[in-house]
N, CA, C and O of each residue as an XYZ file, in Angstrom:
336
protein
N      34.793     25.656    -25.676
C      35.980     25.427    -26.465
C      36.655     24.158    -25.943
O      36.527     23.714    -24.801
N      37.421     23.609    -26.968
C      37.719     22.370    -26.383
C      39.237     22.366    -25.597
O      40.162     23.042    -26.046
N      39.351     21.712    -24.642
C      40.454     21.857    -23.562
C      41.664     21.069    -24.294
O      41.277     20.129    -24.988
N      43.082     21.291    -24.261
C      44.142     20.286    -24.609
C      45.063     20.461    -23.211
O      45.358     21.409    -22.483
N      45.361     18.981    -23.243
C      46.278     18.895    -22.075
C      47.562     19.035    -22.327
O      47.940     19.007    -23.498
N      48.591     19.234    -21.135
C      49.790     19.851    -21.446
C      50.583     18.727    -20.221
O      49.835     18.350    -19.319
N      52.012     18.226    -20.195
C      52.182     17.712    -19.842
C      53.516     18.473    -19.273
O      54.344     18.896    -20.080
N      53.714     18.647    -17.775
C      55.474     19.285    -17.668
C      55.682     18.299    -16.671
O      54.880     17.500    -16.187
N      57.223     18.534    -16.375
C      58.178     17.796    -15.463
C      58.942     18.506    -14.822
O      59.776     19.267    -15.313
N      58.700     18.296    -13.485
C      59.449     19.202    -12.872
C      59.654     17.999    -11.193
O      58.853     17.163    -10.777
N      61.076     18.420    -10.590
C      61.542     17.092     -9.394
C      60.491     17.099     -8.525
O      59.827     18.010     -8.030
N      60.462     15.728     -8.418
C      59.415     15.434     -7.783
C      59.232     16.306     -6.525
O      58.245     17.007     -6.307
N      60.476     16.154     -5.599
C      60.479     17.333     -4.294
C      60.193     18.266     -4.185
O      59.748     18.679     -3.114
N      60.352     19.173     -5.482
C      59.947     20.664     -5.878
C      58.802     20.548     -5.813
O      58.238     21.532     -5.336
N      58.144     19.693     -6.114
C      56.607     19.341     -6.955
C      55.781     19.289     -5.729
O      54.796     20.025     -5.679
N      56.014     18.639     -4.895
C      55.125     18.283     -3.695
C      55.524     19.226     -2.728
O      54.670     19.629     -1.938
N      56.828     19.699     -2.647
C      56.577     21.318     -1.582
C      55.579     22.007     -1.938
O      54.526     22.203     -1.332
N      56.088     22.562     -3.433
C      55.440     23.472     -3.944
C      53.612     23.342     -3.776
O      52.934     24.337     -3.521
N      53.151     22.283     -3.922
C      51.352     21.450     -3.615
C      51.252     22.168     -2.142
O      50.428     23.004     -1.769
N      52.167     21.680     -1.538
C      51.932     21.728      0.041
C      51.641     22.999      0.508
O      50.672     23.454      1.117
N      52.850     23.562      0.032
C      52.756     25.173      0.597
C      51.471     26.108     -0.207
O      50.687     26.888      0.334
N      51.538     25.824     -1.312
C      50.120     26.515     -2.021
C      48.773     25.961     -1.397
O      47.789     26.699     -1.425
N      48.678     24.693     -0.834
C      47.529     24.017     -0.265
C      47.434     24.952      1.044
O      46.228     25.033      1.273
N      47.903     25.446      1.687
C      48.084     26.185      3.061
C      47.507     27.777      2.360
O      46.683     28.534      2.874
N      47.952     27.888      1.562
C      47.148     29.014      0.670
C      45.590     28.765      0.557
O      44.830     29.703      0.796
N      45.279     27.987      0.333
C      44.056     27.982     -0.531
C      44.307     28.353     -1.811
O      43.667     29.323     -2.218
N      45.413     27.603     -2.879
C      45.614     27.716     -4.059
C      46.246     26.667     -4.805
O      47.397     26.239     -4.717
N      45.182     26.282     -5.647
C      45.759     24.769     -6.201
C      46.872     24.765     -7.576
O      46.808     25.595     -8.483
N      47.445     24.133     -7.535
C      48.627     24.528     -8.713
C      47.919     24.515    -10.435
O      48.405     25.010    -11.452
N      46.903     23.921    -10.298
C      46.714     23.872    -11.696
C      45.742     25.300    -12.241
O      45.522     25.541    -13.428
N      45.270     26.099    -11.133
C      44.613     27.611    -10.965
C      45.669     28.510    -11.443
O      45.677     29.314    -12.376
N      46.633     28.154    -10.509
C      47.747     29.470    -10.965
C      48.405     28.957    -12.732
O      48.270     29.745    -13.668
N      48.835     28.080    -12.859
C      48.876     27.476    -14.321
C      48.363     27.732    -15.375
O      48.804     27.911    -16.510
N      46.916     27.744    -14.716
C      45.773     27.572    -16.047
C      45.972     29.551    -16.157
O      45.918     29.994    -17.304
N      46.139     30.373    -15.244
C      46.596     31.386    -15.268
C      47.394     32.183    -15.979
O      47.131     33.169    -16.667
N      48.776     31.443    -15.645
C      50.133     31.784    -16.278
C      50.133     31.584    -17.523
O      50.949     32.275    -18.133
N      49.355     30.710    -18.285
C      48.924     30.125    -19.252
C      48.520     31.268    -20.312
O      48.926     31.567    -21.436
N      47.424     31.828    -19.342
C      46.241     32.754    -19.876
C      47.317     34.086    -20.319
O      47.275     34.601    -21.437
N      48.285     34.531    -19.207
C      49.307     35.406    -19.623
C      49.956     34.909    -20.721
O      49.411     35.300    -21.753
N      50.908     34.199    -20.911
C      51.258     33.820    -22.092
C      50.666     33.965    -23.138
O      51.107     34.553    -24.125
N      49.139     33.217    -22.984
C      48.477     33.460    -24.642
C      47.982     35.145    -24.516
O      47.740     35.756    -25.557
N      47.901     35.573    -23.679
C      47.612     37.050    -24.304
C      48.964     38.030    -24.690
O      49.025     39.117    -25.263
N      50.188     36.997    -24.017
C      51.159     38.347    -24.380
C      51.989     38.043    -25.611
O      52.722     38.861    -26.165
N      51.741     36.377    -26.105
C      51.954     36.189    -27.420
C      51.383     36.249    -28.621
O      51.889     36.513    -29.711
N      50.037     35.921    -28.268
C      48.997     35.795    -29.360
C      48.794     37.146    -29.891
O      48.811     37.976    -28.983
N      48.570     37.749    -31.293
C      48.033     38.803    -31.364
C      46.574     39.432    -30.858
O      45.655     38.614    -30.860
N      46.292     40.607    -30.482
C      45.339     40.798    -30.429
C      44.223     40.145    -31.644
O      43.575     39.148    -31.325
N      44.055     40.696    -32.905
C      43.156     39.960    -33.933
C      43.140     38.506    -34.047
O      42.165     37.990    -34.594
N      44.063     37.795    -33.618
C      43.815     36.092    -33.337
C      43.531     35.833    -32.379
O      43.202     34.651    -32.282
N      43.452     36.679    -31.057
C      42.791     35.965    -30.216
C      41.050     36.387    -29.980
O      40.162     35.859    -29.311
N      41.090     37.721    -30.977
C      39.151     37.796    -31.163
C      38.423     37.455    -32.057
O      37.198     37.511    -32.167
N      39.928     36.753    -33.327
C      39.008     35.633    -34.282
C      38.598     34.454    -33.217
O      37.393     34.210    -33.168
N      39.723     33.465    -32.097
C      39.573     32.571    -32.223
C      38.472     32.556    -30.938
O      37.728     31.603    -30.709
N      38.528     34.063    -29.984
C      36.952     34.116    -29.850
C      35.620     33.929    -29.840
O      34.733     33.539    -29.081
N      35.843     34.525    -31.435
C      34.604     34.713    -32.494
C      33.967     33.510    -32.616
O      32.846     33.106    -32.305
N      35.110     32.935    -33.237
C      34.821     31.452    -33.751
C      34.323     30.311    -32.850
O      33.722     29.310    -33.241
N      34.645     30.596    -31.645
C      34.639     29.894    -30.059
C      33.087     30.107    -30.334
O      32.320     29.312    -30.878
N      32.826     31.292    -29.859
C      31.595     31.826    -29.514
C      30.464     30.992    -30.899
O      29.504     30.337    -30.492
N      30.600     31.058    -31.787
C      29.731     30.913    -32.830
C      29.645     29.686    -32.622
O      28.446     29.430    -32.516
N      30.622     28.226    -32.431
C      30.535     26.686    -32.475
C      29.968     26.426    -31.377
O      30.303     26.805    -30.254
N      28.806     25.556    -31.783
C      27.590     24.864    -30.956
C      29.021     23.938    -30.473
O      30.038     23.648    -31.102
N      28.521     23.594    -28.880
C      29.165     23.158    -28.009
C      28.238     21.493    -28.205
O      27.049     21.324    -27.934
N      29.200     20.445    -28.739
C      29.102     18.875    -28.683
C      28.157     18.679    -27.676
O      26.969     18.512    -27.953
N      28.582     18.684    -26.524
C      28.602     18.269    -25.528
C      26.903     18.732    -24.904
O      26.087     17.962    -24.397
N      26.774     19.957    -25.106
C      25.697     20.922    -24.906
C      24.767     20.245    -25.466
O      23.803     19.874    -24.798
N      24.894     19.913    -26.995
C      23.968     19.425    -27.919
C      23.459     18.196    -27.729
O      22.322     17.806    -27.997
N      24.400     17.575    -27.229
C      24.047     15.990    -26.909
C      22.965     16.053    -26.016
O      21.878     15.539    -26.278
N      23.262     16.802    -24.729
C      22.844     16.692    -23.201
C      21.246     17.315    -23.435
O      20.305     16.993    -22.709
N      21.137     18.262    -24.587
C      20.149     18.881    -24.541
C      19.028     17.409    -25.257
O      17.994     16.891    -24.835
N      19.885     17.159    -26.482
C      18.880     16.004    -27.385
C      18.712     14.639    -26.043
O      17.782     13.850    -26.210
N      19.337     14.507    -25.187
C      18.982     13.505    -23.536
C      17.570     14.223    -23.388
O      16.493     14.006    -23.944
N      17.898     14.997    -22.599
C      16.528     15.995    -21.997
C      15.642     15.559    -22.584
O      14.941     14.667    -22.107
N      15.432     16.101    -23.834
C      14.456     15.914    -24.906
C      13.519     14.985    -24.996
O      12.296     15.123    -25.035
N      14.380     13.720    -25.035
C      13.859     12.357    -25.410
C      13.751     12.001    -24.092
O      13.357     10.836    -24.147
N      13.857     12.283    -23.028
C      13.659     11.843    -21.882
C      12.595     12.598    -21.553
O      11.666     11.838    -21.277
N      12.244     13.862    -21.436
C      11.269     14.379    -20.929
C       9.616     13.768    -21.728
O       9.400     13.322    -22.855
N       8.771     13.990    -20.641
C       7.395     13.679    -21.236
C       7.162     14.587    -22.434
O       7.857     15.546    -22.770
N       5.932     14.061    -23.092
C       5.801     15.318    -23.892
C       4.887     16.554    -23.380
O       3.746     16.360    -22.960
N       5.325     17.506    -23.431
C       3.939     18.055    -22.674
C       3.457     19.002    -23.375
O       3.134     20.095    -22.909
N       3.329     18.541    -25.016
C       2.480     19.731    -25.755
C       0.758     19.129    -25.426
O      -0.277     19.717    -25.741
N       0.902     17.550    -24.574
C      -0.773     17.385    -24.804
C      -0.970     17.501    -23.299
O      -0.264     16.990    -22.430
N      -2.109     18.303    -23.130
C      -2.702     18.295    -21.809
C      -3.610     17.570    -20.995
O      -4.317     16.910    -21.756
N      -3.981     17.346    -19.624
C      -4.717     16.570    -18.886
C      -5.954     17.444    -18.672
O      -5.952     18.653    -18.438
N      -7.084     16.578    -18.797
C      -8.149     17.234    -17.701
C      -8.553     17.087    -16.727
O      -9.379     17.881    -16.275
């Protein structure tokens, strides 16, 4: 699925404690985010829109996938013919 970025603001001082002290964790701020995130869309989204947009996730051939695979492809030898 494709990612969109989100942009917040928050004082800079807050910002870099907050890095620091979670870094002493072993927890990077954009983990817990991408998290809090995940709460939000499940406690707003309805259930049936979030297993259409699922569905729909699941079913769309991934760009990216497709490309990398048609690389391979044309890069690899052919090897339907064999050596003796």
């Amino acid at each position: 699925m494709k990612k969109a970025n989100i942009t917040l603001k928050m004082e800079a001082q807050r910002l870099e404690a907050t890095k620091r002290y979670m870094e002493k964790k072993d927890v990077s701020i954009e983990q817990e985010l991408g998290e809090a995130l995940q709460k939000l869309y499940e406690k707003h989204v309805p259930a049936a829109v979030r297993e259409y947009i699922d569905e729909t996730a699941d079913s769309m051939p991934d760009p990216k996938a497709k490309k990398q695979k048609e690389k391979n492809n044309a890069a690899a030898p052919n090897q339907s013919q064999g050596t003796i």
